[in-house]
C-alpha positions in Angstrom: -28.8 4.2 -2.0 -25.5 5.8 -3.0 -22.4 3.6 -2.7 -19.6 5.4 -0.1 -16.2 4.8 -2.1 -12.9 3.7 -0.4 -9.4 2.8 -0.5 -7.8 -0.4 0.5 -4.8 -2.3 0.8 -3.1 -5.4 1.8 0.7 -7.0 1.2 1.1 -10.9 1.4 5.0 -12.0 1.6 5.2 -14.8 -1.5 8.7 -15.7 -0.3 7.6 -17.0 3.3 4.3 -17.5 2.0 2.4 -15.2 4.6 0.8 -12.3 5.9 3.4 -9.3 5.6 2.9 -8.1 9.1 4.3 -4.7 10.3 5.2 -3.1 7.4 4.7 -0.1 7.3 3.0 2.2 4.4 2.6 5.9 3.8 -0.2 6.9 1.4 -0.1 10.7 -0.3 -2.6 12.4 -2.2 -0.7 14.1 -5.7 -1.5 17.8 -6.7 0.9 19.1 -9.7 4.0 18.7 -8.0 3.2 18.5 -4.6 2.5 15.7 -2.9 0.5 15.9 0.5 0.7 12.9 3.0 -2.9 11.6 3.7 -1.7 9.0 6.6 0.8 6.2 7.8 -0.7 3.0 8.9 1.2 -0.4 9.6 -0.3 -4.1 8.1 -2.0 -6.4 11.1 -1.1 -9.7 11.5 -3.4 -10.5 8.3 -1.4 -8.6 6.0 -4.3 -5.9 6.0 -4.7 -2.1 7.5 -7.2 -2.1 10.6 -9.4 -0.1 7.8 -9.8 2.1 4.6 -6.6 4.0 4.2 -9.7 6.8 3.0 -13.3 6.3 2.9 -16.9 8.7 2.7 -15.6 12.4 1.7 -12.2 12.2 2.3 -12.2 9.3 -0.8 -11.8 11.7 -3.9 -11.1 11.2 -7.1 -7.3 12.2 -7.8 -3.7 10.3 -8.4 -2.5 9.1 -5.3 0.8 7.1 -4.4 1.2 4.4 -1.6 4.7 3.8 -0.3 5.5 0.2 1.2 8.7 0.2 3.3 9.7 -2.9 1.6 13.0 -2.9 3.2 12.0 -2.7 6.6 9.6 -5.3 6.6 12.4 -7.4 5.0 15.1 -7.0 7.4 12.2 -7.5 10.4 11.8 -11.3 8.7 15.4 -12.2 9.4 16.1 -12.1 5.4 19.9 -10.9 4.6 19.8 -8.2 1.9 22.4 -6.8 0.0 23.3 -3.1 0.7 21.5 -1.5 -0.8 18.4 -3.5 -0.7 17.1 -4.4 -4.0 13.9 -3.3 -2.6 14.2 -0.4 0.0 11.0 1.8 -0.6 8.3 0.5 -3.2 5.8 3.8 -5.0 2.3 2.9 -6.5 1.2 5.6 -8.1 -2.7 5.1 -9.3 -5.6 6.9 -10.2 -8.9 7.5 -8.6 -11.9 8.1 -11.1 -14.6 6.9 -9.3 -14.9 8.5 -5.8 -18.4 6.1 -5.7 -16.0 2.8 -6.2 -13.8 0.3 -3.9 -10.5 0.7 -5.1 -8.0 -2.5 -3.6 -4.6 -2.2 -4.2 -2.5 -5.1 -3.1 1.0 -5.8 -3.2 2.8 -8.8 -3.9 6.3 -8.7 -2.1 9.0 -10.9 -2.0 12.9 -9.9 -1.6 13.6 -9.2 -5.3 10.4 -8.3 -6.7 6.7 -7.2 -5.9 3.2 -7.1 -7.8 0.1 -5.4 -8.3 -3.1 -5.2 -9.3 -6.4 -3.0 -8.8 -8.1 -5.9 -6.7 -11.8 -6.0 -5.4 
């Protein structure tokens, strides 16, 4: 049975200790020095997308780069931030080298700093 890759994401808020809700996040798919928007999805009340951001044959292998709208989601939580945020937009840029594999990528968030890792 061959394994059907995909690409997931979720964002907790450590400073309010929750589920970052809303926020928006843009993922694009890099080529040279182009890059191509793949889609724009918003977190559910868990923090998570509704489902893959890619999955099946549109998962390839590749360098992609998901954009959280850090600032946005902020402001949304009532937090005052300086202007200009600390945090407005937040890249990840990562590779894709197994289009067979579940690739996680989580973010960490809080007003002044954020964290990754390739999750599972």
């Amino acid at each position: 049975m061959s394994k059907s890759g995909r690409l997931t994401t979720h964002v907790l808020d450590t400073a309010l200790g929750r589920p970052a809700q809303a926020l928006e996040i843009d993922l694009y798919r890099l080529e040279g020095d182009a890059r191509h928007l793949v889609c724009t999805v918003r977190t559910n009340s868990d923090g998570r997308v509704d489902g893959p951001l890619m999955e099946g044959a549109g998962f390839t292998t590749g360098t992609y780069e998901l954009v959280f709208h850090a600032g946005d989601y902020l402001r949304s939580t009532g937090v005052t931030l300086p202007n200009p945020a600390f945090l407005e937009l937040i890249p990840l840029r990562f590779g894709i080298a197994d289009a067979g594999s579940h690739y996680h990528v989580p973010l960490l968030l809080s007003p002044y700093g954020y964290s990754t890792y390739r999750g599972s």
